[in-house]
C-alpha positions in Angstrom: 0.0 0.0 0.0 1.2 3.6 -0.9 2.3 5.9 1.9 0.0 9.0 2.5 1.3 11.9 2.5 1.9 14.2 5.2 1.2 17.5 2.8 4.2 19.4 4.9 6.3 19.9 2.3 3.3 20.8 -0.5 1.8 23.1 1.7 5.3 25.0 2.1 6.0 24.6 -1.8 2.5 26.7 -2.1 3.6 29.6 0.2 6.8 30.0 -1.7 4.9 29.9 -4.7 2.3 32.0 -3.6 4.7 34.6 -1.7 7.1 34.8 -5.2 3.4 35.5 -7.5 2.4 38.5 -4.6 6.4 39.8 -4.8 6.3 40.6 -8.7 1.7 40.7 -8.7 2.6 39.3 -12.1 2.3 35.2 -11.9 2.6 32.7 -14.5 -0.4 31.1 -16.2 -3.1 34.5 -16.0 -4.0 35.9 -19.3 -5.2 39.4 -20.5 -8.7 38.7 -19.2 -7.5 38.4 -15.5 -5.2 41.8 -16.0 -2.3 40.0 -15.3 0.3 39.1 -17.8 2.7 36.4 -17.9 5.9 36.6 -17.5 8.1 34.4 -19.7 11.9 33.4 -19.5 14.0 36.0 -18.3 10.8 38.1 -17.6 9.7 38.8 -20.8 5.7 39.8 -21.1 3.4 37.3 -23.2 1.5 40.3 -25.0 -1.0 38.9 -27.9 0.4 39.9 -31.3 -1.1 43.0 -32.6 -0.5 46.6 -34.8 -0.1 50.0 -33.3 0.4 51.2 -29.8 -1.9 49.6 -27.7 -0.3 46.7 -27.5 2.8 48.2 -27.8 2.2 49.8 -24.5 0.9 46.9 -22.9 4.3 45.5 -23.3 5.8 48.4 -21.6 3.6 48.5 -18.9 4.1 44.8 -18.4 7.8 45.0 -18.3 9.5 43.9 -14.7 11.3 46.7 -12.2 13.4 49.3 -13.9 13.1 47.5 -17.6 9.5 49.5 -17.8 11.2 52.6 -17.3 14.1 52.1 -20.2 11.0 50.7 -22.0 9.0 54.1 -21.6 12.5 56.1 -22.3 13.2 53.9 -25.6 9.6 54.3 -27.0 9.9 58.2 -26.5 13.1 58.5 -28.3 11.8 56.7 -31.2 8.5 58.2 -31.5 10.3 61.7 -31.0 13.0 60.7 -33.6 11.1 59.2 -36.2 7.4 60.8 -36.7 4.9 58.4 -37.9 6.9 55.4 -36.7 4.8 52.2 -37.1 4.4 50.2 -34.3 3.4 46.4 -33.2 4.2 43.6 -31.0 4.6 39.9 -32.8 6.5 37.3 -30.8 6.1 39.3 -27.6 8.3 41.9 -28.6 7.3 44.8 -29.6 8.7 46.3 -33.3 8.8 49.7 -34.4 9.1 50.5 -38.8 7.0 52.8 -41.5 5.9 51.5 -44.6 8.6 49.7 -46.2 9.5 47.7 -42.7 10.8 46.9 -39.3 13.6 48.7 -38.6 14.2 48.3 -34.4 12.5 46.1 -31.6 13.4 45.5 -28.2 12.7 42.1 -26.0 13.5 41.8 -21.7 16.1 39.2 -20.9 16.9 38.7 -17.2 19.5 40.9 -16.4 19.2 43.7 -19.3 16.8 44.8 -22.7 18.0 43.5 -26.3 17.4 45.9 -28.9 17.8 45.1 -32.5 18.3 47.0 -35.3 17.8 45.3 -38.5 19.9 46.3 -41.6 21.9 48.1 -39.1 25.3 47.3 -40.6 26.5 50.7 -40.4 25.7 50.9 -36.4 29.0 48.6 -35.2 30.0 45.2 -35.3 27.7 42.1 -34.6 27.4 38.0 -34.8 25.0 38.6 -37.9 25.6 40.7 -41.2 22.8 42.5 -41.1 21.6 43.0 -37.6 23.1 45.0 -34.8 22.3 44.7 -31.1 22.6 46.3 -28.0 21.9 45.5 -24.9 20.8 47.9 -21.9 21.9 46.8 -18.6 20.1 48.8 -15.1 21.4 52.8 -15.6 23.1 52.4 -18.9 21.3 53.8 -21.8 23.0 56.4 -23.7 20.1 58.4 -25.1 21.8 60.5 -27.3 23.8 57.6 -29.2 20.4 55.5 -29.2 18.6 58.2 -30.6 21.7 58.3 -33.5 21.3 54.9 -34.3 17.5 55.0 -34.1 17.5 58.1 -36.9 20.1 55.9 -38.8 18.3 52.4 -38.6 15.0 54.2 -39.2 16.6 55.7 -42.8 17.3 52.2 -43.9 15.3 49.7 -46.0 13.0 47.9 -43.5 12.9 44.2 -42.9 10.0 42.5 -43.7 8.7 39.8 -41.1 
């Protein structure tokens, strides 16, 4: 016969579980609906896919600690630098182009924000011919060289996704 279970050690799993979900009042598992997002690897929001800024800033709002506020700062640049930028999120990253394609998105890892900059060649050195990337750690983002490369990028033919 199986032995029962005393439920000690589940009942203390579910406090840590439950006192980690009321730390960050962003769980795992609650969709749009409940107002909660979830938080993927590295704290990256699930966001549905969709055009324009709505869900653009959804993301934002949705990003963990001090990423939402380099998220606010990043959108601003680029909607100040390039008027009429297109915006949408697919893949739960948000992208920002005009008409002939992407030129920029941005996605949360753990420990900094990845933005990429398609076509980009002329913006440094990278793994990938085309692309260039840069990632923002906690206090690091150079405004005025992001907003450089953002005119620069934004000037280039678009990537089509």
């Amino acid at each position: 016969m199986a032995e029962r279970s005393t439920g000690k050690a589940d009942v203390a799993t579910q406090r840590k579980s439950a006192a980690k979900r009321s730390n960050t009042g962003q769980t795992k598992g609650n969709g749009p609906e409940s107002g909660k997002v979830t938080l993927l690897s590295g704290g990256n929001p699930q966001i549905p896919k969709g055009d324009g800024d709505a869900p653009v800033q959804a993301y934002i709002n949705a990003m963990p600690e001090w990423k939402q506020d380099i998220g606010r700062r990043l959108d601003t640049i680029i909607v100040a630098t390039v008027p009429g930028v297109r915006k949408a999120v697919k893949w739960n990253t948000p992208f920002y182009g005009k008409n002939e394609g992407w030129f920029l998105s941005f996605h949360c890892f753990t420990k900094y924000i990845k933005v990429t900059f398609f076509r980009g060649t002329s913006l440094g050195t990278s793994k990938h011919p085309e692309v260039r990337y840069l990632d923002i750690r906690e206090g690091e983002l150079d405004e005025t060289q992001f907003r450089a490369w953002v005119l620069q990028a934004s000037q280039l033919p678009g990537e089509k996704l």
